[in-house]
Backbone as CSV, one residue per row, in Angstrom:
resi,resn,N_x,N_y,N_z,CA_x,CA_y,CA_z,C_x,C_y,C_z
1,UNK,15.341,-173.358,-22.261,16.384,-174.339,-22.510,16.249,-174.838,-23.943
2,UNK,17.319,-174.851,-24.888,17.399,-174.701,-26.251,17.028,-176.806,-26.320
3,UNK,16.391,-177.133,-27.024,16.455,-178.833,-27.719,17.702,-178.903,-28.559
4,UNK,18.586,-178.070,-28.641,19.625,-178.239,-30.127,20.921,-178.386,-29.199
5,UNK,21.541,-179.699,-29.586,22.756,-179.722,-28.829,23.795,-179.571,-29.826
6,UNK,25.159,-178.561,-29.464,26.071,-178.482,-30.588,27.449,-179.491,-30.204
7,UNK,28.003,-179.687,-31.271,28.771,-180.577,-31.478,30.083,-180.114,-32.643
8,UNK,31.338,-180.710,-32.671,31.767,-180.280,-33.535,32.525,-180.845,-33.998
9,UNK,32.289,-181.258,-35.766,32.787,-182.099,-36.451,33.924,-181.542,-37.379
10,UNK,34.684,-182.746,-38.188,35.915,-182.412,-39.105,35.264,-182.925,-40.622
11,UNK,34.954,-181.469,-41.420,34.247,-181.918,-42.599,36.115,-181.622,-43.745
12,UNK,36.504,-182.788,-44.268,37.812,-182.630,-44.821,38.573,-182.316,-44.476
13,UNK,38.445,-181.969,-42.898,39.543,-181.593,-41.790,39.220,-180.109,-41.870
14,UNK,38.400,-179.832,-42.246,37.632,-178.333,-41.434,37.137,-178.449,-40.332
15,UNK,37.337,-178.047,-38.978,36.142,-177.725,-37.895,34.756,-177.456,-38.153
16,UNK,33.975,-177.628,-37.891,32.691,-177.151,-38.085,32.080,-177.587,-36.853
17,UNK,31.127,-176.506,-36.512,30.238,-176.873,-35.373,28.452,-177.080,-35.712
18,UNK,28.006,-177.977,-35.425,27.045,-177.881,-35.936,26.145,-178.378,-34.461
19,UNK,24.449,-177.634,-34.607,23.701,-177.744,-33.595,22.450,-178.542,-33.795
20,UNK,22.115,-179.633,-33.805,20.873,-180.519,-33.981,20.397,-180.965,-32.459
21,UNK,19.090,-181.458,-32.840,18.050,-182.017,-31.767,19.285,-183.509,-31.174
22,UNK,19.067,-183.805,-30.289,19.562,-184.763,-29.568,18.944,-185.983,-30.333
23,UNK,17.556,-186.223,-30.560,17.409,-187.204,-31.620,17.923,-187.627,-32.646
24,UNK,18.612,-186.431,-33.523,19.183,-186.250,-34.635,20.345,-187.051,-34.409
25,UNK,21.515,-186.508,-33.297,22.786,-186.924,-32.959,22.812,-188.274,-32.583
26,UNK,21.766,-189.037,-31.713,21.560,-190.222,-31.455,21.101,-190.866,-33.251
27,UNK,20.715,-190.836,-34.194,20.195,-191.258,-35.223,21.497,-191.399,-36.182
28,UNK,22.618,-190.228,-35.739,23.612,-190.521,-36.452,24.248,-191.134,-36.269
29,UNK,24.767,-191.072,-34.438,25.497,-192.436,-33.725,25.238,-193.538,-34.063
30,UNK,23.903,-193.929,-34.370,23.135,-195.372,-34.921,24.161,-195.537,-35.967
31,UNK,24.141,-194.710,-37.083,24.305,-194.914,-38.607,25.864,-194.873,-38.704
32,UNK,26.684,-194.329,-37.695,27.867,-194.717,-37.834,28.330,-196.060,-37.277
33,UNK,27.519,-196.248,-36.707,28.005,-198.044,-35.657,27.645,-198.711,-37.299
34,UNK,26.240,-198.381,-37.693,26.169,-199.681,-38.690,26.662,-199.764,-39.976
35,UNK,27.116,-198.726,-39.537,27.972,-198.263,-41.060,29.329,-198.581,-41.210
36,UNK,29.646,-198.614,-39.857,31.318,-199.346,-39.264,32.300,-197.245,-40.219
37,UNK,31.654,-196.230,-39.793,32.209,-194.800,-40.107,31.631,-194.177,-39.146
38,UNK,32.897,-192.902,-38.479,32.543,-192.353,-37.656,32.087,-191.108,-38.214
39,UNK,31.600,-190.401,-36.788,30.666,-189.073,-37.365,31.224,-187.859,-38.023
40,UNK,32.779,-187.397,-38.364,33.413,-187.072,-39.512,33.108,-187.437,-40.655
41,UNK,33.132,-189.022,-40.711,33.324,-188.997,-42.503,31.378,-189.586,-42.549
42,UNK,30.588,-189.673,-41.873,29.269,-189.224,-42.091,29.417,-188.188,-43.055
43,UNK,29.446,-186.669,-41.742,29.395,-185.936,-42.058,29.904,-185.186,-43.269
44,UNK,30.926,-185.916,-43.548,31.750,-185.360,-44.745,31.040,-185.919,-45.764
45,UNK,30.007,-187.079,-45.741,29.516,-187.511,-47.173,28.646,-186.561,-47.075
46,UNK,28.033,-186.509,-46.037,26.593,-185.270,-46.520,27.238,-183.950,-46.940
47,UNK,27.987,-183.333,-46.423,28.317,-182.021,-47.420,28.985,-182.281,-48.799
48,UNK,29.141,-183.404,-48.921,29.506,-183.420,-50.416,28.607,-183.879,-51.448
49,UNK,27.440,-184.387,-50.785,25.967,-184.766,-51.738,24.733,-183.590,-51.066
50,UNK,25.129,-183.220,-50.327,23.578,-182.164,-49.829,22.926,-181.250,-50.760
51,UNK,21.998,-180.928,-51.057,21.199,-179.824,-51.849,20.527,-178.908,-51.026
52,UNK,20.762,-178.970,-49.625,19.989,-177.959,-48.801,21.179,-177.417,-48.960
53,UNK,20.235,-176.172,-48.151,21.428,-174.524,-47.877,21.688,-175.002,-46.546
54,UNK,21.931,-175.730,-45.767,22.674,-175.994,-44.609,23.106,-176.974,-44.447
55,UNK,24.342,-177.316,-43.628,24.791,-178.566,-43.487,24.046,-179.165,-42.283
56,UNK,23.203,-178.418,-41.393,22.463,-179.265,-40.249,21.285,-179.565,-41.055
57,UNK,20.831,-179.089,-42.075,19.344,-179.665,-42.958,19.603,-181.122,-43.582
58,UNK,20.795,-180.587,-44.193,21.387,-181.819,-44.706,21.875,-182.883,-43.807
59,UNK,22.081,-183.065,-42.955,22.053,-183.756,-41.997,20.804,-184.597,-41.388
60,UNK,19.891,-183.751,-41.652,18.418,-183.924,-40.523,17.872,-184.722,-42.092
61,UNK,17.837,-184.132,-43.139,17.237,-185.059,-44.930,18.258,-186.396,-44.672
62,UNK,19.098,-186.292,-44.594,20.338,-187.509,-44.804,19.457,-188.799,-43.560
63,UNK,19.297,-188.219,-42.478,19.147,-189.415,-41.364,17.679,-189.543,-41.604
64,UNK,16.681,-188.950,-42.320,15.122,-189.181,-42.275,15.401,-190.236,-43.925
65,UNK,16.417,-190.226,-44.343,16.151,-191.016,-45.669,16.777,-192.339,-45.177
66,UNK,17.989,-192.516,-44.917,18.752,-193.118,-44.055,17.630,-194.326,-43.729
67,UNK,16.717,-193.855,-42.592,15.699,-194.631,-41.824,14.578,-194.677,-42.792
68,UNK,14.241,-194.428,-43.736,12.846,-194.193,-44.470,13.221,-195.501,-45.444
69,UNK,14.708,-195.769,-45.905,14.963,-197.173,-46.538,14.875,-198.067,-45.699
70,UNK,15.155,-197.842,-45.125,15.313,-198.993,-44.132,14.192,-199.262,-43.707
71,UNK,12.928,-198.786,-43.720,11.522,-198.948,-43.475,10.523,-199.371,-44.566
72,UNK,11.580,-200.089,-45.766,10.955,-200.130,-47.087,10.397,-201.350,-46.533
73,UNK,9.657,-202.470,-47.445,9.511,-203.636,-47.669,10.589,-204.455,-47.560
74,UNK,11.601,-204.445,-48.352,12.586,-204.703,-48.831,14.119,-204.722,-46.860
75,UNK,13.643,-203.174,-46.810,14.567,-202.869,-45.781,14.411,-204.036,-44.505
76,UNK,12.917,-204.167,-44.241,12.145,-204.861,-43.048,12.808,-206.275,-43.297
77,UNK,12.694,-206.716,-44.600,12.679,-208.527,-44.782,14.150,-208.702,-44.535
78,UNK,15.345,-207.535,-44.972,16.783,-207.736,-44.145,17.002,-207.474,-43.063
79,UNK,16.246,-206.959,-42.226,16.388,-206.718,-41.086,15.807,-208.016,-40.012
80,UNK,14.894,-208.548,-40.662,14.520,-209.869,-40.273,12.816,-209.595,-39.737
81,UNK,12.243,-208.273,-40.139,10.708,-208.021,-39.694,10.301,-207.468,-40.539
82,UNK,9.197,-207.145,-40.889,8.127,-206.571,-41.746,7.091,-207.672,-42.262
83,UNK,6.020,-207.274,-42.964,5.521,-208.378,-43.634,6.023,-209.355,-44.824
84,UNK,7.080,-209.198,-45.079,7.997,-209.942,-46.002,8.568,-211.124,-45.254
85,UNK,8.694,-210.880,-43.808,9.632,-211.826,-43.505,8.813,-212.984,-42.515
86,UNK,7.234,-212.862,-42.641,6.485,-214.004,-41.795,6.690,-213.840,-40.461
87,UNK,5.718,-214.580,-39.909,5.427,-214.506,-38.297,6.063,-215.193,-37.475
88,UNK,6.772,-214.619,-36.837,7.397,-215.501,-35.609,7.147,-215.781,-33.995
């Protein structure tokens, strides 16, 4: 049984199908709620900034950076936790 679930998005109003880990797809769902953009025009920013040779790499770099700011110092004290933002 494959971990890669496919899905299929509108990159500039192209079809495209693309197959990622279920983690992945849940990580993007996140980033479109907080982003107030659905998973089209996600997707459409990453193929228009990606440097991988795939649009599912670029996808999988996009959501590990995505969360890796957001895990800054900086990211934690807006979010209302980390050591920036004191003990509650």
């Amino acid at each position: 049984m494959s971990t890669l679930k496919s899905r299929n998005v509108l990159l500039d109003g192209r079809r495209t199908s693309l197959r990622l880990e279920r983690a992945v797809w849940d990580a993007l769902d996140e980033i479109c709620q907080r982003e107030g953009m659905n998973l089209n025009q996600v997707c459409t920013h990453v193929e228009r900034q990606r440097a991988e040779r795939s649009l599912a790499a670029g996808i999988r770099v996009f959501v590990l950076h995505y969360f890796r700011e957001a895990a800054t110092e900086a990211g934690h004290a807006a979010a209302g936790h980390g050591a920036n933002a004191g003990v509650r």
